[in-house]
Structure formats: structure tokens, C-alpha cells
N, C-alpha and C positions, 0 to 999 in steps of 0.2 A: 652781108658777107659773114660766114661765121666765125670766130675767135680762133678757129684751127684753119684758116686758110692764111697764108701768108706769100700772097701773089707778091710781083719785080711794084708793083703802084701801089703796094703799103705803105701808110702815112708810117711816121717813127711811133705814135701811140699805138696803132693798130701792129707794129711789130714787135711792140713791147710786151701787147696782148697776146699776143703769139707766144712768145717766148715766156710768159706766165703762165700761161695755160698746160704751153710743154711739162715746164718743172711741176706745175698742179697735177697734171698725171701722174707723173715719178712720183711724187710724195716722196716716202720718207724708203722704199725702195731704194735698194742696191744698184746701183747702174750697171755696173759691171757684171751682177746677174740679170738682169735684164736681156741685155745687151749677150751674154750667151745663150739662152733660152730663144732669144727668136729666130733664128734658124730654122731650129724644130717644131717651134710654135708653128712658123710658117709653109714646112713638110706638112703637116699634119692637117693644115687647114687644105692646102692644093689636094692631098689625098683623099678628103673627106669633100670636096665640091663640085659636084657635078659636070664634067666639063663642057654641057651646051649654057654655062652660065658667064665661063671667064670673061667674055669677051661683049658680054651687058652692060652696060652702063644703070647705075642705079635710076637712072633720070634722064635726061637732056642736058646737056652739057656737062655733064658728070664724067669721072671713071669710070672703069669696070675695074674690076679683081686684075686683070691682067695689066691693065696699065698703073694699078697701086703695086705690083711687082715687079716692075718694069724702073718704076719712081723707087723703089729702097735699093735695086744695085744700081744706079744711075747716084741715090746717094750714096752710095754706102761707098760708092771712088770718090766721089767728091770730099766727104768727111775724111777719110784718107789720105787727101792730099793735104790738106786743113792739118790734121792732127800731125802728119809729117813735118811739114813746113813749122808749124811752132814750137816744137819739138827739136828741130834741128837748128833754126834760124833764130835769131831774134827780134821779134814784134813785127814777121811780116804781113804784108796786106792777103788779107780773104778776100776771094772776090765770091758774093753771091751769084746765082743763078733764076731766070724765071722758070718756074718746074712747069709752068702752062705750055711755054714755048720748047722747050724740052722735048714734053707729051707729043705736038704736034710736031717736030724736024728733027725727033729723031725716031719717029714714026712706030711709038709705040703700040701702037692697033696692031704694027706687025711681029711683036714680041711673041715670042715662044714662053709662055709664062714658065714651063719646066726651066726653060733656056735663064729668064730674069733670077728663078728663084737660085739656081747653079752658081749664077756670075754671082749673087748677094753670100751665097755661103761662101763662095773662097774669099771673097774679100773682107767681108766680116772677119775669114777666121783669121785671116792678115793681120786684119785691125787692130782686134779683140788680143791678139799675144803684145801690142804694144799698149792698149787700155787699162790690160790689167796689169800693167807690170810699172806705170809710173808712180814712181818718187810723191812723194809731199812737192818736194821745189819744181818737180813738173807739172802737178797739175797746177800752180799757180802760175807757167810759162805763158804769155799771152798773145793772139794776133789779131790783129786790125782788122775788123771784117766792116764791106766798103757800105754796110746797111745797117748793122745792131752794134757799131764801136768797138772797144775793147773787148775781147772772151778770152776765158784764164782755160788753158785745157780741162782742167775741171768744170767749168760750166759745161763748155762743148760736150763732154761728155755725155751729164746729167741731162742737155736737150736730144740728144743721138740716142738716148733710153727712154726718155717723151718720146720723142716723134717714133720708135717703133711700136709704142703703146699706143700711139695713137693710129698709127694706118692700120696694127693688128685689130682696131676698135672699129676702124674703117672697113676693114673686110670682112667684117662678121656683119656691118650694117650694110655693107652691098649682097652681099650672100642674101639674105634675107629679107632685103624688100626684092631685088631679083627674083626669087623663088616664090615669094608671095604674088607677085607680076604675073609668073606664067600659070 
């Protein structure tokens, strides 16, 4: 398994490794720039990829392009609700999700990837006007999430800026063993 999968049967080490690897991407980047730019990143890439590819799987049992756009608005409500709720409440429970089982019932094969990349920009820019506008005492606000413990809105953040580093890193290695396939 590799260090950027973080399936519902992650041991707590292997989710630690997860969430290291995230922030190992972000480095010493801006989250908040990040976190604005990929929108456009992600226009630009649908723009530029062929569309007998979206819907390839790089492998066997792999995604395709279409269902890593499918996976960031499906996050990007999820992170939403997360960063609301801590935000608003104090120290409530985050409940995780299995993204595998996600893929599969809520049948992202049948995704309209224009359709996924549409839903990720308005909710991003939902997001993105309460990400960038918290306090010092809000990014240290924290909720209980029922798989990685304590997260201060500022972590959340800094891994919501990994993880789109990371599927934008994803979709440039599907594109292109895809392409090299046909």
C-alpha cells in the first residue's frame, strides 16, 4: 500500500503516515495559496486532457481522472462540514469516510467529470472565504475526528492543501501512464 493511500482499514501508524506525507507535500507552502490555485490548476488540467482518457483507470483497480474529480468535490463537502462544525461548535466529533466505498455507491464511473470539477469550485470557493479569513484562536479551534484524534483547524487546513497536491500529482500520473497505455 502506498503512504498516500489512507483506505477506512488503516492501522493508526499507517494513518499517521498518511498525514505525514500530506504535510511533506505542503512543505513550507501557503495553504491558503494552495488551496486557491487549484481550482484553476484543475480547469486547466480537464482542458488540456484528452477526453477518451477520463474515464481510464491508470491500472486495475485503480482510478481514473474522472473519479480523482469525483473524490475532491465529494471532499471538498466533506472538509466543509469538518471545518464548519469546529468552527462553530466546540470539540465536535469528525466522522471519517471510506473514499473506496464512496467511489463504488456513489457511482462515480457515472460522474460527469465537468459536473465533479463545477461542484469542487463552488464549494472550494465557499470554503476558501472561511480558510482564509480565520483568526490565530481559530486555527487552534479543534475536532475529534473518530480515526486521526485531535486536529486544530489549522492542521486541517495544511492537510486539505497536501491532499490537493497530492491528487493534482495523481492526475498528472494518470494522464500519462494512460496516454502512454494507448
Amino acid at each position: 500500500m502506498s503512504i498516500y493511500t489512507n483506505s477506512a482499514s488503516s492501522t493508526p501508524d499507517e494513518t499517521a503516515a498518511y498525514v505525514g506525507a500530506l504535510l511533506g507535500l505542503l512543505a513550507d507552502q501557503d495553504p491558503v495559496e494552495v488551496l486557491r490555485k487549484t481550482p484553476s490548476t484543475l480547469d486547466q488540467f480537464l482542458a488540456a486532457a484528452p477526453a477518451q482518457i477520463l474515464s481510464v483507470p491508470e491500472a486495475p483497480g485503480k482510478w481514473a481522472i474522472r473519479d480523482v474529480f469525483a473524490h475532491l468535490a465529494d471532499s471538498e463537502l466533506m472538509g466543509g462540514v469538518r471545518l464548519r462544525m469546529v468552527l462553530a461548535q466546540d470539540r465536535p466529533p469528525l466522522i471519517g469516510y471510506d473514499q473506496d466505498l464512496w467511489t463504488d455507491r456513489l457511482r462515480y464511473r457515472e460522474v460527469d467529470v465537468r459536473d465533479a470539477l463545477e461542484q469542487f469550485t463552488v464549494l472550494r470557493r465557499s470554503n476558501l472565504r472561511l480558510w482564509q479569513n480565520l483568526a490565530p484562536a481559530d486555527l487552534r479551534r479543534v475536532g475529534l475526528h473518530n480515526e486521526r484524534g485531535e486536529e486544530s483547524l489549522g492542521h486541517m487546513r495544511n492537510l486539505y492543501a497536501g491532499h490537493d497536491i497530492l491528487h493534482v500529482n495523481q492526475l498528472n500520473r494518470i494522464r500519462q501512464s494512460v496516454t502512454a497505455a494507448s
